[in-house]
ZAMI-252714 format. One record per residue (C-alpha): z, y, x; residue in three letters. Coordinates in steps of 0.001 Angstrom, whole numbers, plus 500000, padded with zeros to 6 digits. Layout:
BEGIN
R       Z       Y       X    r
R       Z       Y       X  ALA
...
//
This chain:
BEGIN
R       Z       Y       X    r
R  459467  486740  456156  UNK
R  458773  489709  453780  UNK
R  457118  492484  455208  UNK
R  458749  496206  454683  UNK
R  456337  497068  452123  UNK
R  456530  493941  449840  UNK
R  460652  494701  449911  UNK
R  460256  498015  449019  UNK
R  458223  496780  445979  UNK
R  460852  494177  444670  UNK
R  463006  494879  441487  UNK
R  466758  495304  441257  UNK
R  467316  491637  440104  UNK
R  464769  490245  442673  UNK
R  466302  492127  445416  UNK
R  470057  490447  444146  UNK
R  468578  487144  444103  UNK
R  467091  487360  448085  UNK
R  470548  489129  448830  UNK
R  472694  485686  447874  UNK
R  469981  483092  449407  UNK
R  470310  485211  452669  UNK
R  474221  485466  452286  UNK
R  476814  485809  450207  UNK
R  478094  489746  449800  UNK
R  475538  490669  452806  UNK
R  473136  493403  452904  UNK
R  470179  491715  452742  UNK
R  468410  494601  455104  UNK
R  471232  494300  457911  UNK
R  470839  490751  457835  UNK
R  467272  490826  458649  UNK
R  467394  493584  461350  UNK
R  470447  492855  462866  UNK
R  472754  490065  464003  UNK
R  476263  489886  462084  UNK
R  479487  489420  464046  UNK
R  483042  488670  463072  UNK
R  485101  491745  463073  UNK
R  488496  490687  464757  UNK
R  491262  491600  462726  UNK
R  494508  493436  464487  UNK
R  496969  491533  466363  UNK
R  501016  492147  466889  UNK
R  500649  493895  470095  UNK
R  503039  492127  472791  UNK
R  504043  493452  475970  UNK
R  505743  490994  479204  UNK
R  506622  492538  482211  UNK
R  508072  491948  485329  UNK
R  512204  492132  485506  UNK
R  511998  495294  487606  UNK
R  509600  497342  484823  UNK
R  510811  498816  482026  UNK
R  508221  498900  478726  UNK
R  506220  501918  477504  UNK
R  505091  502263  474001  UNK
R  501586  500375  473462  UNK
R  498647  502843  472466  UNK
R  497505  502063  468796  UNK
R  494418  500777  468364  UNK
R  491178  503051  468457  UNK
R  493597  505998  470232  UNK
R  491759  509127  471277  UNK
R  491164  509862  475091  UNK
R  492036  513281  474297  UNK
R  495546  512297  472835  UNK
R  499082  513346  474844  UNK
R  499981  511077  477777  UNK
R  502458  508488  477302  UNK
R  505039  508133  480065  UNK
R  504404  506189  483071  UNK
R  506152  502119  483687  UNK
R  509311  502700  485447  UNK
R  508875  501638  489195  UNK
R  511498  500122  491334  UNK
R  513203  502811  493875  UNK
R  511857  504748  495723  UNK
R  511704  504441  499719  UNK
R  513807  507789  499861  UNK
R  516153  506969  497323  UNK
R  517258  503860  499141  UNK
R  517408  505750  502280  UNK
R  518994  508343  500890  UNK
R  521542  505183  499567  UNK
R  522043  503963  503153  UNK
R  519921  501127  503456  UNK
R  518351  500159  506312  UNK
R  514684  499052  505195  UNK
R  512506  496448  507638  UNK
R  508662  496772  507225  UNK
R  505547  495904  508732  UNK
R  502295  497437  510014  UNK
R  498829  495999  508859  UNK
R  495970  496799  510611  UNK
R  493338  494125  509640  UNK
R  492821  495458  505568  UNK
R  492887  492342  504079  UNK
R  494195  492626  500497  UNK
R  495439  488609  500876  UNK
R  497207  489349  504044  UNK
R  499200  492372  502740  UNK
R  499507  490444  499145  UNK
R  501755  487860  501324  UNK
R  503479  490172  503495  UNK
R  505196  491652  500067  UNK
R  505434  488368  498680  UNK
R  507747  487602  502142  UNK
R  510163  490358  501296  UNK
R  508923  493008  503806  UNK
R  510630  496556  502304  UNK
R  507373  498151  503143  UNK
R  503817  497955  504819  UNK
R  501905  500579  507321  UNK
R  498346  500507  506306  UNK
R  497409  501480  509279  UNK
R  494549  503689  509488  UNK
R  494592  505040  512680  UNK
R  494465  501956  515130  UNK
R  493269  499582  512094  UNK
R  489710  499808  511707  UNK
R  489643  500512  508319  UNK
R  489746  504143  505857  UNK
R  490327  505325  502367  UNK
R  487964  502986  500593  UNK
R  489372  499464  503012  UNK
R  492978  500753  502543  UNK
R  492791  500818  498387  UNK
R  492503  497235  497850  UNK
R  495706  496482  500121  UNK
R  497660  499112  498087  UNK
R  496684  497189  495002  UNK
R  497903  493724  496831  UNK
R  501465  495455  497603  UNK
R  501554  497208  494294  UNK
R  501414  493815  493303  UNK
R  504728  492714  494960  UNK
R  506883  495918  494327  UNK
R  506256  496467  498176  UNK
R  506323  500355  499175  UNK
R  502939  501167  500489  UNK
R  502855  503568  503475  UNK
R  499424  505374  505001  UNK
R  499352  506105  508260  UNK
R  496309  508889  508869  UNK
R  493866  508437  511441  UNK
R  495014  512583  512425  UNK
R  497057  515038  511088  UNK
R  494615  516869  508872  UNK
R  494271  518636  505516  UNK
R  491507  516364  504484  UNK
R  492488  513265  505536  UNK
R  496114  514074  503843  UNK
R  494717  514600  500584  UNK
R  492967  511645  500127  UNK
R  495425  509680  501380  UNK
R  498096  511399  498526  UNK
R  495657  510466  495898  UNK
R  495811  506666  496772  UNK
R  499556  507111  495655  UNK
R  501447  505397  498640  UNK
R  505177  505533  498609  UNK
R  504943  507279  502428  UNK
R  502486  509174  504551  UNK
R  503022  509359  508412  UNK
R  500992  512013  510511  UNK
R  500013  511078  513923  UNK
R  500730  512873  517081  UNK
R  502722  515920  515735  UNK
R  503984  517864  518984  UNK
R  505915  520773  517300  UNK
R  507763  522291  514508  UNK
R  504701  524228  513785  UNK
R  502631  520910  513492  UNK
R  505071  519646  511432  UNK
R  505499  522113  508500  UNK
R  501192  521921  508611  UNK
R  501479  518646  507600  UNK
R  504444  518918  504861  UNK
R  501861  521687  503588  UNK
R  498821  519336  503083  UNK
R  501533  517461  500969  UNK
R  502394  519701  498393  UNK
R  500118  521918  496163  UNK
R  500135  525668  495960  UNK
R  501925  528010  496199  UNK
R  504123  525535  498460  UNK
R  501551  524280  500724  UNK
R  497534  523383  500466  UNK
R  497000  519969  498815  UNK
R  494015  520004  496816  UNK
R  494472  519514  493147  UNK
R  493305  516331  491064  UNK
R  496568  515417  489696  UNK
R  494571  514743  486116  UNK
R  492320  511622  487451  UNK
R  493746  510284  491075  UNK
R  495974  507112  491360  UNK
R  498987  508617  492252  UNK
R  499561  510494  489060  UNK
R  498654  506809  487307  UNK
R  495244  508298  486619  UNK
R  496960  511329  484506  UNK
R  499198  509021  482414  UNK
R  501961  509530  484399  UNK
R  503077  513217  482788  UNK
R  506052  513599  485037  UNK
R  504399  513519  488642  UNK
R  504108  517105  489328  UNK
R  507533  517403  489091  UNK
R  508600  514071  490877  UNK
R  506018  513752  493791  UNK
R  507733  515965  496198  UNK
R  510689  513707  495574  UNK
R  509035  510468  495809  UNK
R  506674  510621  498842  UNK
R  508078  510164  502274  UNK
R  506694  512281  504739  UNK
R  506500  511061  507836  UNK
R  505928  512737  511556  UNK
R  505214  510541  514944  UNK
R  506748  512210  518248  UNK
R  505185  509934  519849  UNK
R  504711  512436  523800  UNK
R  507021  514156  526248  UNK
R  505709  517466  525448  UNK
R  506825  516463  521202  UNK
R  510050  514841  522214  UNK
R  511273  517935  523651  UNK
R  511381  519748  520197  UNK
R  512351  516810  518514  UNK
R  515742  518043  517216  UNK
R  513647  521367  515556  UNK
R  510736  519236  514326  UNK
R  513103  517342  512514  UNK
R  514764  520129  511250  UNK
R  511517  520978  509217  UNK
R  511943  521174  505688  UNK
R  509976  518344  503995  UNK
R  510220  516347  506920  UNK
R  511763  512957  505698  UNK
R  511398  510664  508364  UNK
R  510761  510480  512226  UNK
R  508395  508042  513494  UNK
R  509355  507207  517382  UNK
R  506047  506188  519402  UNK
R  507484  504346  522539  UNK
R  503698  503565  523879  UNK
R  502187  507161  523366  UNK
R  505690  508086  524605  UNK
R  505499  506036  527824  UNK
R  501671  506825  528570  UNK
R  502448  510638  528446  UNK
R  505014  509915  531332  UNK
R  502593  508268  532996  UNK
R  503991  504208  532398  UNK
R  501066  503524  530297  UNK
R  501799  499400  531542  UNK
R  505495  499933  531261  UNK
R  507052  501395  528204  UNK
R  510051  499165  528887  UNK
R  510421  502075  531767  UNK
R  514212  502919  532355  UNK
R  512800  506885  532243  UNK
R  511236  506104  529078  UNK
R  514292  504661  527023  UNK
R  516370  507094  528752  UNK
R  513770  510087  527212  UNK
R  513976  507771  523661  UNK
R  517714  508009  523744  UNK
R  517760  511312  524143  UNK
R  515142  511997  521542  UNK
R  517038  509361  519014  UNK
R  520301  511262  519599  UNK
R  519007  514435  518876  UNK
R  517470  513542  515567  UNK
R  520283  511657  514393  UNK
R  522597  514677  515282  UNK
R  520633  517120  513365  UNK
R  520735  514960  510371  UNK
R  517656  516276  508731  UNK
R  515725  513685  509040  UNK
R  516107  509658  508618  UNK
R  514612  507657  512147  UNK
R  511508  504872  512345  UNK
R  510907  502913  515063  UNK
R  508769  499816  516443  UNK
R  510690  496778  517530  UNK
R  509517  496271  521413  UNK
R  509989  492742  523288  UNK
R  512372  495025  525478  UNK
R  514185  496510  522083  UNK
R  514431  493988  519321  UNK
R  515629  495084  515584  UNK
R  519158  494929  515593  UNK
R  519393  497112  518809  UNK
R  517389  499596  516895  UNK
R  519862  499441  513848  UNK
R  522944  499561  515745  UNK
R  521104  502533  517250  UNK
R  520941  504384  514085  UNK
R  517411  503576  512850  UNK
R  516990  503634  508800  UNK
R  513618  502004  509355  UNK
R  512539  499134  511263  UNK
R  508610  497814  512105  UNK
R  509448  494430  513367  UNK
R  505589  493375  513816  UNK
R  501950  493753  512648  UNK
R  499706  491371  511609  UNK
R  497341  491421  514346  UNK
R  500378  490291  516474  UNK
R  501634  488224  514447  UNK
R  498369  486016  513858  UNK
R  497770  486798  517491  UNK
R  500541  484986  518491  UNK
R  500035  482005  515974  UNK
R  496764  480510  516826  UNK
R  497581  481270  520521  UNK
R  500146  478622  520434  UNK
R  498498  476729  518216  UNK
R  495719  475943  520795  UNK
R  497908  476070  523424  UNK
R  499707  473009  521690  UNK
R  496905  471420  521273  UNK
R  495168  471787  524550  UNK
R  498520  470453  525726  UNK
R  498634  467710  523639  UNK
R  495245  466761  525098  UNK
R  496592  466745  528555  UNK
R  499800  464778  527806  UNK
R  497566  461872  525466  UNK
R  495237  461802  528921  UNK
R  498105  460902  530896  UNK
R  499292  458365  528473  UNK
R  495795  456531  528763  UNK
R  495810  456245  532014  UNK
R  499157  454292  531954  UNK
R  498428  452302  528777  UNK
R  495130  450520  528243  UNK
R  495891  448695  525244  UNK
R  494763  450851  521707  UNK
R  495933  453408  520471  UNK
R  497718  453141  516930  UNK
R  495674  454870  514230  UNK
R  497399  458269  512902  UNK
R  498099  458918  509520  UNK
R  496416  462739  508023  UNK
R  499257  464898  507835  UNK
R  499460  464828  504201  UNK
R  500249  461049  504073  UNK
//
């Protein structure tokens, strides 16, 4: 290969004849320096979505960052609008923070999940991958904080669940606290990030400071005697969407820590149920109990139902499913010892 000095020393027609035996129309100095790639031409830009989106405008190619932003996709309702439209909406609580797990409890038709982040051992960074999963589904994501606090709220927000539920609030003046860690200035103390956080859509979505105090669901747990007492004003709280009924918290604060099926705790849940539904302020969220099963809590006047978790759920699964077998073993012993001839060969299950 020529060395830089020798090219600089070659004539106009020597330097067009090296240019051709390199490559045809190709600099002859970018072809020895550098490495040529195709440039891809522009394609028709094509959009699919799923039947409950609605399209946005493609970007054109080579857009600036700095340019105005485009509208967000169009979501499917809202967990207050279809309260607000009567429904009564069945969910479940997930404490383990696997993404696959919560990706199958929306693909099952749950109306929303509890990332639960109080009992569940995970936080902010565990609890983003399972919003992802039910983002996936169309499954309203709510985040239940580990306490009612300022900074815990605020992170939580950012994640852009559907619903937030605050633990343990024991009076109206708890209560409007936590609607204030929900809302920005001058309507509450929320720290501002609007322009970068996933519940704005990363600042594409130009309309969330004027929708997000209509779309999140705030919801309080009165979940002790001393809490259930001021239910009625507690729910009465502006910003307060939802209440969250806590029948174990409810029944250890009465001292029935083993025994929340307690006649003097339901009778102390009634009342607290009654009073909540008569102020009509705020829509009512319970846990189905063995002792109090959905429907009761629907006919009851619940909007929103936890029928399980999946801790329980799983719990329950591979308890039977050893106790089957362990069974099994026991009732095939038994047969041996009446039989002594062989035993016919089984086929895999997927014969």
């Amino acid at each position: 290969m020529a060395s830089l000095s020798h090219l600089s020393s070659l004539s106009s027609s020597s330097l067009s004849t090296l240019r051709k035996s390199l490559h045809p129309n190709t600099n002859p100095y970018s072809t020895i320096f550098s490495f040529s790639f195709p440039v891809p031409q522009p394609q028709p830009q094509t959009l699919t979505l799923s039947p409950n989106l609605k399209a946005v405008k493609p970007r054109p190619p080579h857009s600036s960052t700095n340019s105005t932003p485009v509208a967000a996709v169009s979501r499917t309702q809202s967990l207050k609008s279809r309260l607000k439209n009567g429904e009564t909406l069945y969910g479940i609580f997930l404490l383990t923070f696997s993404p696959t797990i919560a990706e199958i409890a929306g693909l099952a038709g749950y109306d929303f999940a509890v990332v639960d982040m109080e009992h569940g051992h995970g936080g902010i960074f565990a609890a983003l991958p399972c919003l992802h999963a039910l983002a996936a589904t169309n499954t309203a994501a709510i985040l239940r904080l580990p306490e009612s606090s300022a900074a815990w709220a605020k992170k939580a927000i950012d994640l852009g669940p559907q619903g937030i539920m605050f633990p343990m609030i024991e009076s109206p003046k708890s209560a409007r606290k936590a609607v204030s860690y929900c809302r920005f200035p001058p309507n509450g103390v929320r720290g501002s990030a609007h322009t970068v956080v996933r519940a704005s859509d990363y600042g594409i979505n130009e309309g969330y400071l004027s929708n997000y105090e209509e779309e999140l669901l705030i919801m309080c747990q009165v979940e002790s005697e001393e809490a259930v007492e001021k239910v009625d004003e507690i729910a009465g709280v502006d910003g307060v969407d939802c209440i969250q009924m806590g029948p174990l918290d409810l029944s250890a604060s009465m001292g029935y820590l083993w025994d929340p099926g307690n006649k003097k705790v339901r009778k102390v849940m009634r009342e607290a149920e009654k009073a909540v539904l008569k102020g009509g302020g705020a829509y009512l969220s319970g846990l189905v109990m063995p002792h109090d099963g959905a429907e009761e809590l629907r006919r009851r006047g619940y909007h929103m139902v936890a029928g399980t978790t999946d801790v329980g759920l799983f719990r329950t699964a591979v308890v039977e499913d050893v106790k089957n077998f362990k069974t099994s073993l026991v009732e095939q012993g038994s047969d041996d010892e009446k039989e002594d001839g062989p035993v016919p060969e089984e086929k895999y299950w997927s014969e």
